[in-house]
C-alpha positions in Angstrom: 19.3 5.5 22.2 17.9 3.2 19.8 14.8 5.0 17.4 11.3 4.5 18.4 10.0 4.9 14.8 10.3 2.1 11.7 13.0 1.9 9.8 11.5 2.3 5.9 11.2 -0.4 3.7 13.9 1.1 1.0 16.2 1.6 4.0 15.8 -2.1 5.7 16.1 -3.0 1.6 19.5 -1.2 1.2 20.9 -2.4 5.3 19.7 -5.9 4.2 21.5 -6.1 1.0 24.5 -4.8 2.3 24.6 -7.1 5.3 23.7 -9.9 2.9 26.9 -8.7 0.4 29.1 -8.7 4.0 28.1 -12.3 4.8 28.7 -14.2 1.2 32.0 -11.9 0.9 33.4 -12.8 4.4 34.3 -9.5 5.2 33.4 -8.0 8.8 30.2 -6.5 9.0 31.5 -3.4 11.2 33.5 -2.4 8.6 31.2 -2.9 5.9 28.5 -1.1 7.7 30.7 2.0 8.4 31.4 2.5 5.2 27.4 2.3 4.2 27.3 4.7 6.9 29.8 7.0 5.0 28.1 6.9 1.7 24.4 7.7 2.6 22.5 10.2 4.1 19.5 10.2 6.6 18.0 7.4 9.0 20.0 5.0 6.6 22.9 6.5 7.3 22.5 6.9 11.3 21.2 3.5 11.8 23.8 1.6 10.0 26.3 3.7 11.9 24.8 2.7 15.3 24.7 -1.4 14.2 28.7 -1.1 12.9 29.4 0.7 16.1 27.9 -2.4 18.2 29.6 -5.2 15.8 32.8 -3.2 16.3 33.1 -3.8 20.5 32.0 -7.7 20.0 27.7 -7.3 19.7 26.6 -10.5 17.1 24.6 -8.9 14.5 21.6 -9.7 15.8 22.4 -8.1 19.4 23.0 -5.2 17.9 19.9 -5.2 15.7 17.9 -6.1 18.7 19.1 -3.5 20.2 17.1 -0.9 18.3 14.2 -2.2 19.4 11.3 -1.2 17.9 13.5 0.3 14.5 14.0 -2.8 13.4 10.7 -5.2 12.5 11.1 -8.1 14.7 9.9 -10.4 12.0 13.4 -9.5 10.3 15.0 -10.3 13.9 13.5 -13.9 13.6 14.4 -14.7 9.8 18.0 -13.5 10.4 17.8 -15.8 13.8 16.9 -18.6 11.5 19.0 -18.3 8.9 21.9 -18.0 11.6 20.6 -21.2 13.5 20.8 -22.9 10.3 23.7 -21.7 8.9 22.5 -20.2 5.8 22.2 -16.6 6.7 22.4 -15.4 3.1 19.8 -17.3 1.8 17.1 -15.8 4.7 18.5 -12.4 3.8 18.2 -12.9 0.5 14.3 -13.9 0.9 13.8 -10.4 2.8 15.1 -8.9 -0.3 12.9 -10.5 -2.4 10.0 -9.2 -1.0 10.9 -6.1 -0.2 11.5 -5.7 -4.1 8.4 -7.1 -4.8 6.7 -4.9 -2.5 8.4 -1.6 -3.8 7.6 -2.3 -7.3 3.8 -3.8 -6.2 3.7 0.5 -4.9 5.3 1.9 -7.3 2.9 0.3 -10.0 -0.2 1.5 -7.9 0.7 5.1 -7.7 1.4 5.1 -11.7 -2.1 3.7 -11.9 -3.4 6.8 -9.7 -1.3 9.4 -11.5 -3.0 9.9 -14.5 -6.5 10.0 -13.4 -5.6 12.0 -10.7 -4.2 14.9 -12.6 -7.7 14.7 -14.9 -9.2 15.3 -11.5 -7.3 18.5 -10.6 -7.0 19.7 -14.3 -10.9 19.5 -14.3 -11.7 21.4 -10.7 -9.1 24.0 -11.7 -10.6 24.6 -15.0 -14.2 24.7 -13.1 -13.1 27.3 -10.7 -11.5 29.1 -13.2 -14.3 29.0 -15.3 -16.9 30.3 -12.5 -14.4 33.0 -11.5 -14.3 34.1 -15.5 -17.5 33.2 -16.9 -20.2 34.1 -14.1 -19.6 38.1 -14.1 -20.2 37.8 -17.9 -23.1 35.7 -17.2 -24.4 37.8 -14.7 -24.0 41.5 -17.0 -25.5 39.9 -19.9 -28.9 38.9 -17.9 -28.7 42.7 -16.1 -28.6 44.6 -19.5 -31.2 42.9 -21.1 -32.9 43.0 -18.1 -33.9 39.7 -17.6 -34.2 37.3 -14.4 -31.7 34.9 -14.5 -32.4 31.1 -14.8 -32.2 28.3 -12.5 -28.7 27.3 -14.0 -27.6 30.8 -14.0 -28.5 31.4 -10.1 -27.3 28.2 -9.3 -23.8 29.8 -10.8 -24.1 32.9 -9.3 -24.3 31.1 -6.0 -21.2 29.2 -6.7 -19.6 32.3 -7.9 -20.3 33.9 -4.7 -19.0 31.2 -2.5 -16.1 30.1 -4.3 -13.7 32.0 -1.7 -15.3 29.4 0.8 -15.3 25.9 -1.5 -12.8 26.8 -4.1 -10.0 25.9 -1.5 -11.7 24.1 0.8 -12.7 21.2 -1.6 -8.4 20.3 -1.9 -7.9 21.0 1.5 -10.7 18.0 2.0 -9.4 15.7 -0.2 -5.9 16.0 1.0 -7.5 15.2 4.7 -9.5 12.3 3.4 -6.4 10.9 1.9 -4.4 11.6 5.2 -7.4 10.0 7.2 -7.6 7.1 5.2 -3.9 6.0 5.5 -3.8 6.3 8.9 -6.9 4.0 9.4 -5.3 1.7 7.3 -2.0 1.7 9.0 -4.8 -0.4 11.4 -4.2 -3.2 8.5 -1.2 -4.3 10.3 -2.1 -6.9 13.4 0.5 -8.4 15.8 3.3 -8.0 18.0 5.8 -9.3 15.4 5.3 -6.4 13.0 5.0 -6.5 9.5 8.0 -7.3 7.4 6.4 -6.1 4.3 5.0 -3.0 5.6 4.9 0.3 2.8 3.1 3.0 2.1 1.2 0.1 -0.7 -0.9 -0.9 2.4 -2.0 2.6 2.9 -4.2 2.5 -0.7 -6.2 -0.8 0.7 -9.1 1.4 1.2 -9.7 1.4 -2.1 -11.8 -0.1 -4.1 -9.8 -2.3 -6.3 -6.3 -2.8 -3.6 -8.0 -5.5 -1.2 -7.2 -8.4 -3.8 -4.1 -7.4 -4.6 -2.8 -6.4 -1.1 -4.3 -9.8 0.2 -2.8 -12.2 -2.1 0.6 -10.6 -1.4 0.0 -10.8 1.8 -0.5 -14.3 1.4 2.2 -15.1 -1.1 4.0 -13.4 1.8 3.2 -15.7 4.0 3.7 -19.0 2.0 7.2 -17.6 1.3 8.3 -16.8 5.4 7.0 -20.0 6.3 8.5 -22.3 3.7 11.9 -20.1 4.8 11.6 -20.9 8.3 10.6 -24.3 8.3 13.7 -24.9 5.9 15.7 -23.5 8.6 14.5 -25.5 11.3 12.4 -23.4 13.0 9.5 -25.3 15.5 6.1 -25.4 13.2 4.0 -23.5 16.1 6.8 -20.8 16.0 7.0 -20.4 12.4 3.3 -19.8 11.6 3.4 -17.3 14.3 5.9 -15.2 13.0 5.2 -15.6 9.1 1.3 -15.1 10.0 2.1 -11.8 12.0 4.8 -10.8 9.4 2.1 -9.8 7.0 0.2 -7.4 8.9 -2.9 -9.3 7.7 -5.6 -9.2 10.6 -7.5 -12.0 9.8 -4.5 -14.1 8.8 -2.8 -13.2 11.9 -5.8 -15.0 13.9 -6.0 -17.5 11.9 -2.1 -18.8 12.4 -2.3 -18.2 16.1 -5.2 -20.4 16.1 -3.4 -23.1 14.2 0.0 -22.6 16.0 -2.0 -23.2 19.8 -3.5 -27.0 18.5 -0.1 -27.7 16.5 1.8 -27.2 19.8 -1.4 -29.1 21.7 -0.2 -32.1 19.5 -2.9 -32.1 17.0 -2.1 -32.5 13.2 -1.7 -29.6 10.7 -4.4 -30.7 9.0 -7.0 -31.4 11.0 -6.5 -28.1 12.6 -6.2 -26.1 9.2 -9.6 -27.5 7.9 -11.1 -26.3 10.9 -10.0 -22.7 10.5 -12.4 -21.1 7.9 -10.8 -17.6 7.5 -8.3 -18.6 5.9 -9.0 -19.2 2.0 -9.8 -22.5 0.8 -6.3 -23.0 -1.6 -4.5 -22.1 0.8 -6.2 -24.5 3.3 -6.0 -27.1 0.9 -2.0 -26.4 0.1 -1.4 -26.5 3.9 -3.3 -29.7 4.2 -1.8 -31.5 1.0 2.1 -30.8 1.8 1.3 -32.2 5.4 -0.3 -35.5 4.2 2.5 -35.9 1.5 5.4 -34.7 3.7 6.0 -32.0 0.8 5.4 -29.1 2.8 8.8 -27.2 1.1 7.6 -27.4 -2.3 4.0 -27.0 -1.9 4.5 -23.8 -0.2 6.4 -22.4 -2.7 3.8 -23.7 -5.4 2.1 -21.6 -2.9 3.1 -18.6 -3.1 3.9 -18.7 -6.6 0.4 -19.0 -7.4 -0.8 -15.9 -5.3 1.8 -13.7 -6.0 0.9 -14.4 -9.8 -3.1 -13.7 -8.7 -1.5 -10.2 -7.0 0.4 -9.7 -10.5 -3.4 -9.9 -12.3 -4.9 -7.8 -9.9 -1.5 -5.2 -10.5 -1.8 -5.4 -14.4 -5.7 -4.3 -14.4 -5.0 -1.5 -11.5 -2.1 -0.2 -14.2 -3.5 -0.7 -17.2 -7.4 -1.0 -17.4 -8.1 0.8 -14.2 -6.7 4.1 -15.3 -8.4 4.0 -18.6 -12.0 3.3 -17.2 -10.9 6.1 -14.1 -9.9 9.0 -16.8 -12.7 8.1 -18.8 -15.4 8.2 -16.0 -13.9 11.5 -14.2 -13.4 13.1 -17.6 -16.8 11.8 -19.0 -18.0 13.5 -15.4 -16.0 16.7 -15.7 -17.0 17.1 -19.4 -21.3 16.4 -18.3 -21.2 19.2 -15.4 -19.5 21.3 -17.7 -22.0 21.4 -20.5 -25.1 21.4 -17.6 -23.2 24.4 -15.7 -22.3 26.4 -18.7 -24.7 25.3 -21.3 -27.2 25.1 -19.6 -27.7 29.3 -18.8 -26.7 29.7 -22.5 -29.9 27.7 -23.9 -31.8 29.4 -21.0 -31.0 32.5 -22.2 -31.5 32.1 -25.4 -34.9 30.9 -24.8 -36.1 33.7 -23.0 -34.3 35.9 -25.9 -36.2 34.3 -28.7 -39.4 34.1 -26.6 -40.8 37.6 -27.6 -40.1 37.0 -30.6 -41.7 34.0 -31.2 -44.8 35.8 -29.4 -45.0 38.4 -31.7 -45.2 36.2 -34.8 
């Protein structure tokens, strides 16, 4: 019983690359995949186990990928049909690789961006709570054996201090469910039937401030790359716009192709139908239109999806490099102002209201 849940992206990177190994080596895939099987562990593991098993008793590879359902993207189904059509099976499968590599690393550079500034954040509320827990009491004896009232600041502690059982933990457990909240809604990001082929956890950050750029011109570097692939391996122009404009999960990309691919296969021209369609961005537009008019539509692509994935590499480098700098400094410039409002605050009003008699009596 085939798995009704996605294979991951490292998995489908690790199955593709040993498939892809299998079929410029010659060697029969059943075997190949059974020992894969063998030497990992997990849904990896099981999965390749189940493919070798149907290769073994005379299933083509793409039978028994099918066969999973929906395990397998079926983008990935329709780049390994094309390459197979076309006889160059290693070269499709070596495309999936690429941008599952580019993907992975596009991730792993976005949570190295969040680390840092992250642990400022929880090094600054555990201090804080600490700090209540610790300094209040003090606080709060000092006003009560001079007998004095306590100050604004030092009631407003004193509340804090009170409630801290209540916020103290309750302020992570909030976080953690924002976070939780906001990668489901964006698992919403992906549109389509098709599936995403470049689906990770990277798409779960786009509801943040900075990620839209980046996850959209990857999205459409994506893009440029699938359909340059397919159309090099003879796949019908309505066809390949579906599949490389669902591949990327983008929603408003998505529409955009299926409106193209509906007047292609009415008969009208690439271009006339691509100026029409505003959502998509104007380069792009342009790119599309331009490799139609010259007959160059190989080549431009790639231009393509050169360019965007180089914007995406921009938008990367500040999100890694910039963006955690201005981050640490505006959450530690933050933590650093509450602290000297909370604490010193109470201290100058306390040693106001110390000096203040004194100051009457001279």
């Amino acid at each position: 019983m085939a798995s009704t849940s996605r294979v991951k992206l490292d998995d489908l990177l690790a199955l593709n690359d040993e498939i892809a190994g299998l079929v410029r080596a010659g060697l029969p895939l059943d075997l190949g995949l059974r020992q894969l099987s063998s030497s990992t562990l997990g849904g990896l593991s099981v999965l390749s186990k189940r493919i070798a098993e149907r290769v073994a008793i005379g299933a083509s590879l793409e039978q028994a990928l099918r066969e999973e359902g929906d395990h397998i993207p079926a983008i990935y189904l329709a780049v390994l049909e094309a390459g197979m059509k076309s006889g160059r099976l290693a070269e499709a499968l070596a495309l999936v690789s690429t941008l599952a590599r580019s993907l992975l690393e596009l991730h792993r550079r976005v949570v190295l961006a969040l680390v840092y500034p992250g642990l400022v954040l929880a090094f600054g509320y555990v201090l804080f709570v600490g700090i209540i827990f610790v300094f209040v009491p003090t606080l709060t004896q000092t006003y009560e054996s001079i007998r004095m009232t306590p100050s604004f600041f030092a009631q407003c502690l004193v509340s804090l201090h009170a409630t801290v059982h209540v916020w103290g933990p309750l302020m992570p457990v909030l976080a953690i469910v924002a976070w939780l909240v906001m990668g489901q809604l964006s698992k919403g990001y992906a549109a389509g039937s098709l599936g995403r082929l470049t689906s990770s956890r990277v798409h779960q950050f786009a509801w943040l401030p900075w990620m839209p750029p980046i996850v959209r011109n990857f999205d459409y570097a994506a893009f440029s790359q699938l359909l340059r692939l397919l159309i090099q391996h003879e796949t019908p122009l309505p066809e390949a716009l579906l599949i490389a404009g669902h591949a990327t999960g983008n929603a408003s990309l998505a529409r955009s192709v299926e409106n193209i691919a509906e007047d292609v296969r009415r008969g009208r021209a690439l271009a006339e139908t691509v100026n029409r369609e505003h959502r998509l961005p104007p380069f792009l537009r342009a790119m599309l239109i331009m490799g139609e008019r010259y007959q160059t539509l190989d080549s431009t692509l790639a231009q393509t999806s050169d360019v965007y994935h180089r914007r995406a590499e921009r938008y990367v480098h500040f999100s890694r490099v910039i963006l955690p700098v201005l981050l640490t400094v505006v959450i530690g410039g933050g933590i650093t102002l509450c602290y000297a409002i909370g604490l010193l605050g109470p201290v100058r009003e306390l040693l106001e209201q110390l000096a203040s008699p004194a100051i009457e009596r001279g």
